[in-house]
Legacy VTK file of the C-alpha trace (Angstrom):
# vtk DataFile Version 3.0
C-alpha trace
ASCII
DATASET POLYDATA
POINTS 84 float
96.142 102.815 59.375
97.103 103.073 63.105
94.878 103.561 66.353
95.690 106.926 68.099
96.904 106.140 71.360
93.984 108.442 73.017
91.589 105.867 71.491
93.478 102.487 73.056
91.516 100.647 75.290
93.553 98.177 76.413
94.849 100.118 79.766
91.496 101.425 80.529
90.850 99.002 83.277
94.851 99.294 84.510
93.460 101.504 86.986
91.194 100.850 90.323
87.445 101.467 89.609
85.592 103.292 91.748
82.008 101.853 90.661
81.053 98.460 91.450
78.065 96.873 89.247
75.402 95.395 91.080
76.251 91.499 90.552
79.688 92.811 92.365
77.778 94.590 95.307
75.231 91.720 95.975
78.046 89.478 96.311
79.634 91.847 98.876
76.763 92.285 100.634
76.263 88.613 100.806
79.654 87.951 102.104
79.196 90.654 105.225
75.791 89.380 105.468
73.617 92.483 104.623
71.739 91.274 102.022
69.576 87.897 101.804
67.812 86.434 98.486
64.494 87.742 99.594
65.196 91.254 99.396
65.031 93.267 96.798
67.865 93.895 94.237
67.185 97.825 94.174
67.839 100.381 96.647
70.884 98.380 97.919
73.056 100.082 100.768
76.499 101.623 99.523
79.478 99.254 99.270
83.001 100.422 99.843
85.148 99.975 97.153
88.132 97.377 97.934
91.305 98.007 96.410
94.363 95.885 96.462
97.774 97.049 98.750
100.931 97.208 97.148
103.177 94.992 99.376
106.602 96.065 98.663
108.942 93.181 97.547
111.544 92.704 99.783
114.108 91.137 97.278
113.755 94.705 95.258
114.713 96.539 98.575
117.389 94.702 99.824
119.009 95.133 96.160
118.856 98.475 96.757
120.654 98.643 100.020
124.160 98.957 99.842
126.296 96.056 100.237
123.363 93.733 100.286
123.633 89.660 99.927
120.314 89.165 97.167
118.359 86.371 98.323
118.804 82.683 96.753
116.742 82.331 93.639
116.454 86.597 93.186
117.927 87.993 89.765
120.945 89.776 89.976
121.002 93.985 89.785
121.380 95.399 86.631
124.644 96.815 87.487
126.116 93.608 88.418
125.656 91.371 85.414
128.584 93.674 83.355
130.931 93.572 86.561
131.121 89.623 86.371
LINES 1 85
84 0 1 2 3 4 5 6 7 8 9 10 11 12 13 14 15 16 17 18 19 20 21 22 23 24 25 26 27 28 29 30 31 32 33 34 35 36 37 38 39 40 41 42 43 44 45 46 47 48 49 50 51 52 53 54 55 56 57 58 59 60 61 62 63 64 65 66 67 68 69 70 71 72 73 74 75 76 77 78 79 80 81 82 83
């Protein structure tokens, strides 16, 4: 019998979270120096979520250009490999 796809876990965590547990928020708080190991670990001050930046590849958009040279080392576009 097969898993409906509404019950797959698996991509769950694909996504950015936007709760951070409280092992993850110490260690923030440690880092910008908020929080010491005397304090107390409840009633801890909010803690922006990070989230990563999509850099945007720069082999990917000079294959796109027009009449582009693709960089030593980059794979070839998909329309060029049946040209050759």
């Amino acid at each position: 019998m097969s898993v409906d796809k509404s019950l797959k876990i698996s991509s769950s965590l694909a996504r950015a979270r936007s709760v951070l547990s409280r092992k993850e928020r110490l260690t923030i708080l440690k880092e910008e120096g908020r929080w010491t190991e005397d304090k107390s670990v409840f009633n801890l001050p909010k803690v922006r979520v990070r989230r990563a930046k999509r850099k945007a590849k720069k082999e990917e958009a000079a294959a796109a250009a027009p009449g582009a040279v693709a960089a030593p080392g980059a794979a070839a576009p998909a329309g060029a490999a049946g040209a050759a």
